[in-house]
Residue frames as qw, qx, qy, qz and C-alpha x, y, z in Angstrom:
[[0.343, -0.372, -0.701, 0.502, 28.74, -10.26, -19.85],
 [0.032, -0.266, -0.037, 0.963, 28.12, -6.67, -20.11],
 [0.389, -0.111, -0.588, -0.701, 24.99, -7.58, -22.54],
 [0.430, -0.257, -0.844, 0.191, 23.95, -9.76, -19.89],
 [0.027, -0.330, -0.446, 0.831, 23.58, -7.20, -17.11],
 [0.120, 0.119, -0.230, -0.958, 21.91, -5.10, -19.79],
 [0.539, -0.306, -0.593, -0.514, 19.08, -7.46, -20.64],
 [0.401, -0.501, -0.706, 0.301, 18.46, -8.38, -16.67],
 [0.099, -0.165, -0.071, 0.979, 18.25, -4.62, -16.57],
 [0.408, -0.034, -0.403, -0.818, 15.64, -4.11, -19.13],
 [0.384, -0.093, -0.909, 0.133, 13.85, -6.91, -17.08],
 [0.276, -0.385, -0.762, 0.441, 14.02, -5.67, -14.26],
 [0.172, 0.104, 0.075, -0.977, 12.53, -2.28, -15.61],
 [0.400, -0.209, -0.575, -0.682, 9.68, -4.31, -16.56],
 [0.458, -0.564, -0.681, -0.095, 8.61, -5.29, -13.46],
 [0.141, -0.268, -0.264, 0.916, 9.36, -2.09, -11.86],
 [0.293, -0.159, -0.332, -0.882, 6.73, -0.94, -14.10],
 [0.462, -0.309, -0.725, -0.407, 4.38, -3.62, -13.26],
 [0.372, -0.391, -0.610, 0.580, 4.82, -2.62, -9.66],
 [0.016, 0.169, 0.183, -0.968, 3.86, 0.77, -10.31],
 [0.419, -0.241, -0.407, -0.775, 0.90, -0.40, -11.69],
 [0.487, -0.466, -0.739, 0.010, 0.03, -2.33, -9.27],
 [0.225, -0.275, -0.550, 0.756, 0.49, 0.36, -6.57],
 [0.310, -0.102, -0.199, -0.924, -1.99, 2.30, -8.77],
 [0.576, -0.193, -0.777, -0.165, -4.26, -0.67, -8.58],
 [0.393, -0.378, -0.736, 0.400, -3.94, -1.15, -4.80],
 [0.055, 0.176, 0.224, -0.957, -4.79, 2.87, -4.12],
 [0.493, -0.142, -0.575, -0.637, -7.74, 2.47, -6.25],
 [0.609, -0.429, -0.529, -0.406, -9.21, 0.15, -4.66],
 [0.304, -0.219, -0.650, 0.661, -8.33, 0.90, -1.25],
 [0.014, -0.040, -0.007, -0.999, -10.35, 3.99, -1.85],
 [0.607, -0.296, -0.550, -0.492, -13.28, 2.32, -2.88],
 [0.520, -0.178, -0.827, 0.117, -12.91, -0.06, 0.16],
 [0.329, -0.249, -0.518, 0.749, -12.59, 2.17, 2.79],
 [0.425, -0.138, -0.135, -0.884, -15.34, 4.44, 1.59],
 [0.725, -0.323, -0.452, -0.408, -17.76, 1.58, 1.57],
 [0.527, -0.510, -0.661, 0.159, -16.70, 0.25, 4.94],
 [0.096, 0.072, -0.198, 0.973, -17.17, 3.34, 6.33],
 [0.304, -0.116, -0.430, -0.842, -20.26, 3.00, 5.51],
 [0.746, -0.127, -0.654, 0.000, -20.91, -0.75, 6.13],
 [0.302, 0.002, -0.555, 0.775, -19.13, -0.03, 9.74],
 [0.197, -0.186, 0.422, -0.865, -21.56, 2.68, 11.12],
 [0.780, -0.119, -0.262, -0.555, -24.27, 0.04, 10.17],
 [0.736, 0.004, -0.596, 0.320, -22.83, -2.65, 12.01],
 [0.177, 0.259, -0.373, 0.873, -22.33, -0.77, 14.71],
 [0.463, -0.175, 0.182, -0.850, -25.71, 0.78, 15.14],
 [0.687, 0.071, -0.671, -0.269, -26.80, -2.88, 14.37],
 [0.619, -0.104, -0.726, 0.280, -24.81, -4.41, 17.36],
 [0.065, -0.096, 0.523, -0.845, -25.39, -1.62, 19.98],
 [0.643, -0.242, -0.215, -0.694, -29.14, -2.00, 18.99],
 [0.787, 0.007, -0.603, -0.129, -28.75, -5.61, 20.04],
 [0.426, 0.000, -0.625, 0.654, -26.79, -5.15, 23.25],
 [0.202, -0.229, 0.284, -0.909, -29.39, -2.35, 24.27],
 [0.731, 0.001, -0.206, -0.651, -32.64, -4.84, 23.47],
 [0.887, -0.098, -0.398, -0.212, -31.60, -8.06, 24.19],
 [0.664, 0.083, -0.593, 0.448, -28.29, -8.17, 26.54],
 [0.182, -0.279, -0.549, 0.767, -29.34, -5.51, 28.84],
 [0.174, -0.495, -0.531, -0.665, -32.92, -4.44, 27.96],
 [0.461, -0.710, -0.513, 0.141, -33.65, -3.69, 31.88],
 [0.257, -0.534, -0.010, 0.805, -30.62, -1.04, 32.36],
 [0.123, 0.281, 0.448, 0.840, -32.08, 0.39, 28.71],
 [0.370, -0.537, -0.737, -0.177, -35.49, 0.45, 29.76],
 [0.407, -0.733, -0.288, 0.464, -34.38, 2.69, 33.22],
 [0.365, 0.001, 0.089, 0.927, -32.90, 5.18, 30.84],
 [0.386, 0.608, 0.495, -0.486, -35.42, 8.07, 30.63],
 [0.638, 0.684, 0.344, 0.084, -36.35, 9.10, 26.95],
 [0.486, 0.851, -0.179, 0.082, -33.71, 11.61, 26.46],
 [0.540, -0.568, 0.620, 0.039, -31.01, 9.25, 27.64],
 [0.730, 0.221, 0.631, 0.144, -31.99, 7.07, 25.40],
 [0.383, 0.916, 0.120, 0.008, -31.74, 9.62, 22.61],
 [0.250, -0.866, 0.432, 0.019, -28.61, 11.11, 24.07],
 [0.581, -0.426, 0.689, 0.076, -26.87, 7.79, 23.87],
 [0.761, 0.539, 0.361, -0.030, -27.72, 7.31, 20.12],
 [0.353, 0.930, -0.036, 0.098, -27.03, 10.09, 18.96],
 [0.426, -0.677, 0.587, 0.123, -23.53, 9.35, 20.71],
 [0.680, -0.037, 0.685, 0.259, -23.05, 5.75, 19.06],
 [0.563, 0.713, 0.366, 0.205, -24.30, 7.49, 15.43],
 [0.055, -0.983, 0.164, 0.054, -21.76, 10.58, 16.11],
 [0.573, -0.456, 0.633, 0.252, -18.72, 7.71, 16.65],
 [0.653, -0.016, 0.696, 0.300, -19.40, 5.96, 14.07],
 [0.380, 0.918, 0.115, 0.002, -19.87, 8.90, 11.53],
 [0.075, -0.901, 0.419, 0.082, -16.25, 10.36, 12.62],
 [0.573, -0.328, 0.630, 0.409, -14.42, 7.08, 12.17],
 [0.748, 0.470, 0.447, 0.144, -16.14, 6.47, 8.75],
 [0.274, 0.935, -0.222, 0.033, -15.00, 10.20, 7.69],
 [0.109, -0.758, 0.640, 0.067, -11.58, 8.99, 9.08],
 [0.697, -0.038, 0.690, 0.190, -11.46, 5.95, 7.04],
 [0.655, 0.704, 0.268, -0.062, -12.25, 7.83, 3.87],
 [0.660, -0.206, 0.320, 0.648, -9.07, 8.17, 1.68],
 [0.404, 0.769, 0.283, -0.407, -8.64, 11.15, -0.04],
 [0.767, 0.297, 0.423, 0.380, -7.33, 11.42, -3.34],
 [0.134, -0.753, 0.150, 0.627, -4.58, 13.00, -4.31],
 [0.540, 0.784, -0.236, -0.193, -3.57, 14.19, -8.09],
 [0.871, -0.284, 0.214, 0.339, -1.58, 11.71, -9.27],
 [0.517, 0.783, 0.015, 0.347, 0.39, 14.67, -11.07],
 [0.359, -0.851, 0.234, -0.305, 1.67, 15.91, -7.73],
 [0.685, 0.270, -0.582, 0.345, 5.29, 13.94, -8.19],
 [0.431, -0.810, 0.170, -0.360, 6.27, 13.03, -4.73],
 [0.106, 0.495, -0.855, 0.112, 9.39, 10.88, -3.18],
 [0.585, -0.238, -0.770, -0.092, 7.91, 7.29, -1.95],
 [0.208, -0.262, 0.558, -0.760, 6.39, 8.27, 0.97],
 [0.616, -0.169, -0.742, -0.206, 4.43, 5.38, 1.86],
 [0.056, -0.158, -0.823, 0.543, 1.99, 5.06, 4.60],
 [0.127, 0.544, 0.753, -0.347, -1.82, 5.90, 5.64],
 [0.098, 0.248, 0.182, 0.947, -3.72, 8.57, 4.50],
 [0.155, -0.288, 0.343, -0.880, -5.18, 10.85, 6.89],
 [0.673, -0.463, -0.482, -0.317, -6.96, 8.20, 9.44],
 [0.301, -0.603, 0.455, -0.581, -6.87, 9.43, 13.17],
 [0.890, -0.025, -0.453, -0.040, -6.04, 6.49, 15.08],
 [0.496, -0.760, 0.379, -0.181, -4.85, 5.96, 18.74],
 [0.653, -0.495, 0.540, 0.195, -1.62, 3.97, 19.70],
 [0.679, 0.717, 0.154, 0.027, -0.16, 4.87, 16.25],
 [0.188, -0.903, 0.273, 0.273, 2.71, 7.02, 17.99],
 [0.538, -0.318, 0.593, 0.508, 5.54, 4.43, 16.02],
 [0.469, 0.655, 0.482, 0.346, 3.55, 4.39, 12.55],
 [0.166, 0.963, 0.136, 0.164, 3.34, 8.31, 12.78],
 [0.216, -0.917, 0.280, 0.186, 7.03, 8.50, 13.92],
 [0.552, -0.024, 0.673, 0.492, 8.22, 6.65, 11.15],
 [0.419, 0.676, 0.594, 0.121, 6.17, 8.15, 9.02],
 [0.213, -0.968, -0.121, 0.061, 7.85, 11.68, 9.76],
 [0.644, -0.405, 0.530, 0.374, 11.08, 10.28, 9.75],
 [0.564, 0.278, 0.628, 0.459, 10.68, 9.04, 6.26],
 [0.383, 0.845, 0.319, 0.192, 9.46, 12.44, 5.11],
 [0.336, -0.858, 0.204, 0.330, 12.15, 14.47, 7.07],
 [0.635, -0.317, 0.587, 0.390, 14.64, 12.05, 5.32],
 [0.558, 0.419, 0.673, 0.247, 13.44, 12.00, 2.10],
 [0.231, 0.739, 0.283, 0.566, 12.18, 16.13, 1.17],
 [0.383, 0.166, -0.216, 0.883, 13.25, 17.79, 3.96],
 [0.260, -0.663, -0.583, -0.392, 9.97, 18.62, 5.26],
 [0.088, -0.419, 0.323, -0.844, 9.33, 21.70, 7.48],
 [0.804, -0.376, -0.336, -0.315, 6.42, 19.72, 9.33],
 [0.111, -0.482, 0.702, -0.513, 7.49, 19.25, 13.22],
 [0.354, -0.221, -0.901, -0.120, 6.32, 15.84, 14.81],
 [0.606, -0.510, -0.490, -0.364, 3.50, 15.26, 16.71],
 [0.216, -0.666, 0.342, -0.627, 3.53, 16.04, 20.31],
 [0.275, -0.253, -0.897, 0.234, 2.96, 13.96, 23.34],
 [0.565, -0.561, -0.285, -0.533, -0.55, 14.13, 24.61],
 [0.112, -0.280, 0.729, -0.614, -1.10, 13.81, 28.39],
 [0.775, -0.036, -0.042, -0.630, -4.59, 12.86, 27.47],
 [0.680, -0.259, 0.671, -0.139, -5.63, 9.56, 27.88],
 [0.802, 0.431, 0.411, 0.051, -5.93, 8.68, 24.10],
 [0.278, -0.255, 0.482, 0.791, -3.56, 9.66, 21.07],
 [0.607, 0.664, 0.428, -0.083, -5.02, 11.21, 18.60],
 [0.159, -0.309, 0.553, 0.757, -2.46, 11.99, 15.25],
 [0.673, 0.703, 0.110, -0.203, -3.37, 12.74, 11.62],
 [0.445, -0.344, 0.618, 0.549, -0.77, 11.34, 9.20],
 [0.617, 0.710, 0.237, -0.243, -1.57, 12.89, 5.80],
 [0.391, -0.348, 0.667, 0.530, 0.70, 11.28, 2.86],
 [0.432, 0.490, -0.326, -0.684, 0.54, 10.73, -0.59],
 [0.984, 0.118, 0.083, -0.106, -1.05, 7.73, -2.43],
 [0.656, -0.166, 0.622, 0.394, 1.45, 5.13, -3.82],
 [0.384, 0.781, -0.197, -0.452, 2.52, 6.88, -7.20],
 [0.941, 0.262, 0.187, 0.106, 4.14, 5.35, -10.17],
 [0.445, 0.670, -0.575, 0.146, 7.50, 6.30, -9.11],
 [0.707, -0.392, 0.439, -0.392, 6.92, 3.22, -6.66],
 [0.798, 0.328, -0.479, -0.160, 8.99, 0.67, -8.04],
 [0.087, 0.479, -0.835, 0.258, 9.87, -1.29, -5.24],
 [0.695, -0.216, -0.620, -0.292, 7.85, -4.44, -4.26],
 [0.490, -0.247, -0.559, 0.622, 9.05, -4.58, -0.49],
 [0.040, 0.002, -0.041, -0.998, 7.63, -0.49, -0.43],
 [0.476, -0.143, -0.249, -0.831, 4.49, -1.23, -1.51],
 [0.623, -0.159, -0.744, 0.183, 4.32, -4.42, 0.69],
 [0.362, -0.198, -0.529, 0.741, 4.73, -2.19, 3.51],
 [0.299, -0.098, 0.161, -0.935, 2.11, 0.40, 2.85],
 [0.703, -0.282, -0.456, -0.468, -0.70, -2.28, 2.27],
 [0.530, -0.289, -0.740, 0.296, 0.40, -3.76, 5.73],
 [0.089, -0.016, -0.249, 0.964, 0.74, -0.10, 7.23],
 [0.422, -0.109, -0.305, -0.846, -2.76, 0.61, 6.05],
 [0.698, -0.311, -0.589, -0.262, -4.56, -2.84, 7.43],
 [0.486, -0.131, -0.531, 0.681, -3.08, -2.34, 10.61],
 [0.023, -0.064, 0.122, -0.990, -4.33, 1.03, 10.63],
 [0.525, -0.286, -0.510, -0.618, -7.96, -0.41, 9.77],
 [0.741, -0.412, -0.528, 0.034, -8.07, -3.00, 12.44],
 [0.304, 0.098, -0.338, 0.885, -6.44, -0.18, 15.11],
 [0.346, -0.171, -0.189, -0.903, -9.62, 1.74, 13.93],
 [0.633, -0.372, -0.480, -0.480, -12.19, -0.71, 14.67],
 [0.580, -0.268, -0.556, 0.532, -10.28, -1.60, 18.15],
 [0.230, -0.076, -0.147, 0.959, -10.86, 1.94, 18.64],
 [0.428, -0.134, -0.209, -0.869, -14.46, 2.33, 18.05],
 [0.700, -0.325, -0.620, -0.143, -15.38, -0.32, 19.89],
 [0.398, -0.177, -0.484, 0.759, -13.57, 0.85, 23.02],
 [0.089, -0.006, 0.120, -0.989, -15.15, 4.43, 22.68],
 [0.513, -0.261, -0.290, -0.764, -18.25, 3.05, 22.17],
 [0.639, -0.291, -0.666, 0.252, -18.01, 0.55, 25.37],
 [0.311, -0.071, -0.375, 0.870, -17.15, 3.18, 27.23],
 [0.263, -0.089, -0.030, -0.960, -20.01, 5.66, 26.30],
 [0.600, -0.293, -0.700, -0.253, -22.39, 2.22, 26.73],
 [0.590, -0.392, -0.613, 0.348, -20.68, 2.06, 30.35],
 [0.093, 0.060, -0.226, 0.968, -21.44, 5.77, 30.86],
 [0.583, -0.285, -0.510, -0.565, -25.22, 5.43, 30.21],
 [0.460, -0.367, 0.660, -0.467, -25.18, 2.92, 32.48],
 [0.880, 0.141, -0.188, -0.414, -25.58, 0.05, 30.38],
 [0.709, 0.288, -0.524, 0.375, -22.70, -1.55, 30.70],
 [0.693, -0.615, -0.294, 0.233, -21.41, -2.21, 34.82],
 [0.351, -0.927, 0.128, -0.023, -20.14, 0.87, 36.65],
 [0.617, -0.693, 0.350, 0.126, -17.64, -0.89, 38.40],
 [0.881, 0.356, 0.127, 0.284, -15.57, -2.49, 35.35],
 [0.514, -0.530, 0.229, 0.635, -12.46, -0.93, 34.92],
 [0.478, 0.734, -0.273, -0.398, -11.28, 0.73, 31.59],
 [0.149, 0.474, -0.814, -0.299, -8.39, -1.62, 30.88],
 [0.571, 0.166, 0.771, -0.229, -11.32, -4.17, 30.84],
 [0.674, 0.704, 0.124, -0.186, -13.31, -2.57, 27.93],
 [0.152, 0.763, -0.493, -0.391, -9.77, -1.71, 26.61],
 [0.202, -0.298, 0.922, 0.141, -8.81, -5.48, 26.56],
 [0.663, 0.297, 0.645, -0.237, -12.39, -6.56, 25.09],
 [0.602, 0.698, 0.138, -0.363, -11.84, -4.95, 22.27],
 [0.183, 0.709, -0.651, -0.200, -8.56, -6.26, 21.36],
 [0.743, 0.023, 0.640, -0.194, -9.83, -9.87, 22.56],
 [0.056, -0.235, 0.897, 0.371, -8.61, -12.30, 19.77],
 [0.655, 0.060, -0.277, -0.700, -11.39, -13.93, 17.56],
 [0.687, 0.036, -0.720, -0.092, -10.50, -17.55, 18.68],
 [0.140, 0.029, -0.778, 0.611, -10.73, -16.70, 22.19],
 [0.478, 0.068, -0.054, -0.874, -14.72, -16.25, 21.07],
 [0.017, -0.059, 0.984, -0.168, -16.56, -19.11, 22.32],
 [0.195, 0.513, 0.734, -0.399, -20.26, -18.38, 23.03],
 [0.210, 0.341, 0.547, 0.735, -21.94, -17.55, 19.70],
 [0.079, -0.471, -0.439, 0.761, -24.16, -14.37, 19.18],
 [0.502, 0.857, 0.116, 0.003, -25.31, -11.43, 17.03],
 [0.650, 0.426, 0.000, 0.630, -22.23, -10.33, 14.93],
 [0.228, 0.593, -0.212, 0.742, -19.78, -7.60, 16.11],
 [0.741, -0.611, 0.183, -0.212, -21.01, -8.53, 20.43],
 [0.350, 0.293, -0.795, 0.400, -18.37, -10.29, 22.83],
 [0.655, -0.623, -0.192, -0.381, -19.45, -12.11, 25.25],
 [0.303, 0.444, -0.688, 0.488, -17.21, -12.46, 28.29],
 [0.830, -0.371, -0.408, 0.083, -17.11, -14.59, 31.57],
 [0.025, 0.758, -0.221, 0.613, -15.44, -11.90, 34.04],
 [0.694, -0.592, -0.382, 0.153, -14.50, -13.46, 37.72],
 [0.043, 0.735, -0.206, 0.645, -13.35, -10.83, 40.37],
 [0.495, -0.062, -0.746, 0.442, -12.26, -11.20, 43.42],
 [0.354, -0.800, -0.248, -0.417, -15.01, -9.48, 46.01],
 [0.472, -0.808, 0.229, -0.267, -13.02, -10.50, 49.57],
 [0.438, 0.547, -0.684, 0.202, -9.37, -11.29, 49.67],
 [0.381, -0.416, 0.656, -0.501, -9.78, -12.18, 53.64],
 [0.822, 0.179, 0.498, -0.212, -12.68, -15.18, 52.58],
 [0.364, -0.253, 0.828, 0.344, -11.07, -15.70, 49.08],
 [0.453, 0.675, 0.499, -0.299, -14.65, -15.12, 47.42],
 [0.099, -0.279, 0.371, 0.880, -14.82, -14.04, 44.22],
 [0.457, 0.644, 0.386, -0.476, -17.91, -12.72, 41.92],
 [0.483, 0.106, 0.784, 0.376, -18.83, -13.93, 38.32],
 [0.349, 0.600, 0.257, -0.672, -19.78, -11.28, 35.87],
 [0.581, 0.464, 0.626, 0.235, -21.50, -11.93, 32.51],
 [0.116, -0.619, 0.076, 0.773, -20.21, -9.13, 30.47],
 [0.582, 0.432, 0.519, 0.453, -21.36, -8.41, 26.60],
 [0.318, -0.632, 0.233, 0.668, -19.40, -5.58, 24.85],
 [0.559, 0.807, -0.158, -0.107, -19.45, -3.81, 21.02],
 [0.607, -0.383, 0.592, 0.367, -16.30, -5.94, 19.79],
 [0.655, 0.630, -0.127, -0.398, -16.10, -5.34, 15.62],
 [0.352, -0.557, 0.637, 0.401, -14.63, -7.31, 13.48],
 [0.230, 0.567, -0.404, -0.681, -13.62, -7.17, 9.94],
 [0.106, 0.015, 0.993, 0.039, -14.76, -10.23, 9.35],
 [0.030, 0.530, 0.833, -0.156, -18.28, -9.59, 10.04],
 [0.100, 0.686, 0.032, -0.720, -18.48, -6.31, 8.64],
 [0.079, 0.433, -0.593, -0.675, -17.32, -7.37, 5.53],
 [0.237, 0.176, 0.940, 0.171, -19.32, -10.92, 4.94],
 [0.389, 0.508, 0.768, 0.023, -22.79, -9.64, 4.56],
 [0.054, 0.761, -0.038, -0.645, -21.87, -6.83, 2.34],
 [0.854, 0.409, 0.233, 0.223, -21.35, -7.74, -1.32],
 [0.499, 0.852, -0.064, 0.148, -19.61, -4.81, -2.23],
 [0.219, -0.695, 0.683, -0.057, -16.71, -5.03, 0.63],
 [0.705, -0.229, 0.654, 0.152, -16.15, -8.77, -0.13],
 [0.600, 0.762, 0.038, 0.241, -15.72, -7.65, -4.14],
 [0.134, 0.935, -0.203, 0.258, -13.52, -5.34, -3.04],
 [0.724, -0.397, 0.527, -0.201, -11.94, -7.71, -0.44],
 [0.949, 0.268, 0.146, 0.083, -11.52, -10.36, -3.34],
 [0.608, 0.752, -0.079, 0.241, -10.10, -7.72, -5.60],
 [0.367, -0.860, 0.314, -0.164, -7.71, -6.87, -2.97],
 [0.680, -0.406, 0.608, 0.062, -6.28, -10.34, -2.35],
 [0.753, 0.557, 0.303, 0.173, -5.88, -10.81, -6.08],
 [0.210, 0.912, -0.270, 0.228, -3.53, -7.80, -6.00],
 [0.731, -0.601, 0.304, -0.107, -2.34, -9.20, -3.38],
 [0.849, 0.054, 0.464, 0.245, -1.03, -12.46, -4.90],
 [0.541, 0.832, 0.004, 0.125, 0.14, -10.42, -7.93],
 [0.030, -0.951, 0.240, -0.192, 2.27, -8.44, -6.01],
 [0.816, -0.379, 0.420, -0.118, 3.58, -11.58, -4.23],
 [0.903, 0.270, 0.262, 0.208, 4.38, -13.26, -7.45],
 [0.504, 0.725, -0.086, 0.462, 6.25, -10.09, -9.13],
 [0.332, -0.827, 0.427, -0.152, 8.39, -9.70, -5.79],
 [0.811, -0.241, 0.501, 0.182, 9.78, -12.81, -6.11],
 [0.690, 0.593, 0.201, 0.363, 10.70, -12.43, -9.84],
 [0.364, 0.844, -0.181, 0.349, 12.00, -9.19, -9.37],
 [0.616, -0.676, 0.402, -0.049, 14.27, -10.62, -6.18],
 [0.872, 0.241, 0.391, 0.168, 15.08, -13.30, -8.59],
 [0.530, 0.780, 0.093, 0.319, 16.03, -10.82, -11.24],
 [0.102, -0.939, 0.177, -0.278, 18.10, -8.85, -8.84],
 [0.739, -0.470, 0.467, 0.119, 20.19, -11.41, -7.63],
 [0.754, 0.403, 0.397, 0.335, 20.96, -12.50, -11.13],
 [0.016, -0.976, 0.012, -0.215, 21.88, -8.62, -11.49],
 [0.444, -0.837, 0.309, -0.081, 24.17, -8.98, -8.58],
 [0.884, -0.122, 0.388, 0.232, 25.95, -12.26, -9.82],
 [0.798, 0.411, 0.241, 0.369, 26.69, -10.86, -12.94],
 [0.152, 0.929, -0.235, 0.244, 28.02, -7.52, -11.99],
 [0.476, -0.662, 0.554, 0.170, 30.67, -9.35, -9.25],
 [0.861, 0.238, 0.392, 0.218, 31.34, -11.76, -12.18],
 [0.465, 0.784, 0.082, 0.403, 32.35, -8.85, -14.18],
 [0.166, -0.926, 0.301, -0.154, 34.24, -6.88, -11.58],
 [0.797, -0.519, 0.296, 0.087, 36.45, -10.10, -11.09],
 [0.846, 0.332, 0.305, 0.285, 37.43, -10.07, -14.20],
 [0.163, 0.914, 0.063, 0.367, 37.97, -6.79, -14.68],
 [0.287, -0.830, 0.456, -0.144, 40.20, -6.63, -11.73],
 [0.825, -0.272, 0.482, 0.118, 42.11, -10.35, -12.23],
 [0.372, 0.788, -0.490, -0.028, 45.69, -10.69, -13.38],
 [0.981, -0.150, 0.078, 0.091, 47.18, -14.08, -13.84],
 [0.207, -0.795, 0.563, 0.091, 51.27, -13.48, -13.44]]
């Protein structure tokens, strides 16, 4: 029995290993990814605002004077520079041994506050880390920086590295909900976008589900069907046609070759990682059977 354990041991160090390669793998090419859509992103962007300025509202563009119109570029090209920098991943030495800290690396991202107080947690717990959390803002937006180390090859759990690749895609699609808002907003300062809209409108366009997307367009627009109520007394109410910067990763990635490579290569790791979590759950139960086998014996005395 005791041989037993031993070889499901030596097992399961093999696919501990293969997990740490894969976590090398998945940093890799996250790096890549998120560089290029950084990239891909501020095109898209300038892409769809062009579109929303020229064809959905080309009369409130048109009343801007010339350095409005400037002014309001250089705004949408200023956003979408600062996320791209905060999608780029930098790379740490993978010499710099560190406990499994597992999460983003340094992308500024509103309504994060649980990600970035777990994230703190786990380091408090883990090295003891002089680093104090993050404050509360009064402001209207969070802004945190959570700056961690890649996945390292003393990552040998499969449920660990499961959790930073979700931690991370979350963080992406957070981002683009978050550059679309700021850049509705700076549309509906211009004056391209209606005055009277509320924020938690723009806030909610940009978070607007893809199947709730009905009336086709240029990529990365929403279009929206808006009824308001004008006079409670008559019951009236007033129908606005609303189109809004709405990304999504979807349409960033398709006509790009190099993010749907990278995108492939991704879900290929994916499926790896999938396969050697089950094995090594597999293995670990088998582990667990045979050590209570042994302890029963070890402790049972027939009288």
């Amino acid at each position: 029995m005791a041989k037993a354990i031993e070889r499901i041991e030596r097992e399961i160090g093999v696919l501990e290993q293969t997990i740490a390669e894969l976590a090398e793998e998945f940093y890799n090419i996250y790096s890549r990814y998120l560089t290029a859509l950084g990239k891909v992103m501020r095109q898209q962007l300038i892409l769809a605002t062009y579109h929303l300025c020229t064809q959905s509202y080309p009369e409130e563009f048109l009343s801007l004077s010339f350095n409005q119109r400037q002014k309001l570029q250089q705004t949408i090209k200023e956003l979408a520079d600062r996320t791209a920098q905060e999608l780029s991943v930098k790379v740490n030495s993978p010499m710099e041994a560190k406990p499994k800290i597992l999460t983003i690396n340094e992308l500024e991202i509103s309504e994060l506050r649980e990600l970035i107080e777990e994230s703190i947690a786990e380091i408090e717990q883990q090295e003891s880390s002089e680093e104090k959390p993050f404050s509360e803002s009064e402001s209207e937006e969070i802004h945190a920086e959570a700056t961690t180390e890649k996945p390292n090859t003393n990552i040998t759990n499969p449920e660990a590295l499961l959790q930073w690749q979700e931690r991370l895609e979350n963080a992406i699609a957070k981002t683009l909900q978050k550059l679309s808002r700021d850049s509705n907003l700076k549309l509906q300062q211009a004056g391209l976008l209606p005055k009277k809209l509320p924020e938690p409108v723009l806030e909610a366009a940009a978070k607007v589900e893809a199947a709730a997307e009905t009336m086709p367009g240029p990529p990365n627009l929403l279009n929206l069907v808006i009824e308001t109520e004008s006079d409670r007394e008559s019951q009236s109410s007033t129908v606005t046609h609303l189109v809004t910067i709405h990304l999504r990763l979807s349409e960033i990635e398709f006509p790009d070759s190099t993010l749907t490579s990278l995108r492939q290569q991704i879900r290929n790791l994916s499926v790896r990682l999938h396969t050697t979590r089950r094995e090594y759950q597999k293995k670990q139960r088998e582990k667990a059977v045979a050590e209570a086998e042994l302890a029963w014996r070890a402790s049972w005395f027939d009288e």
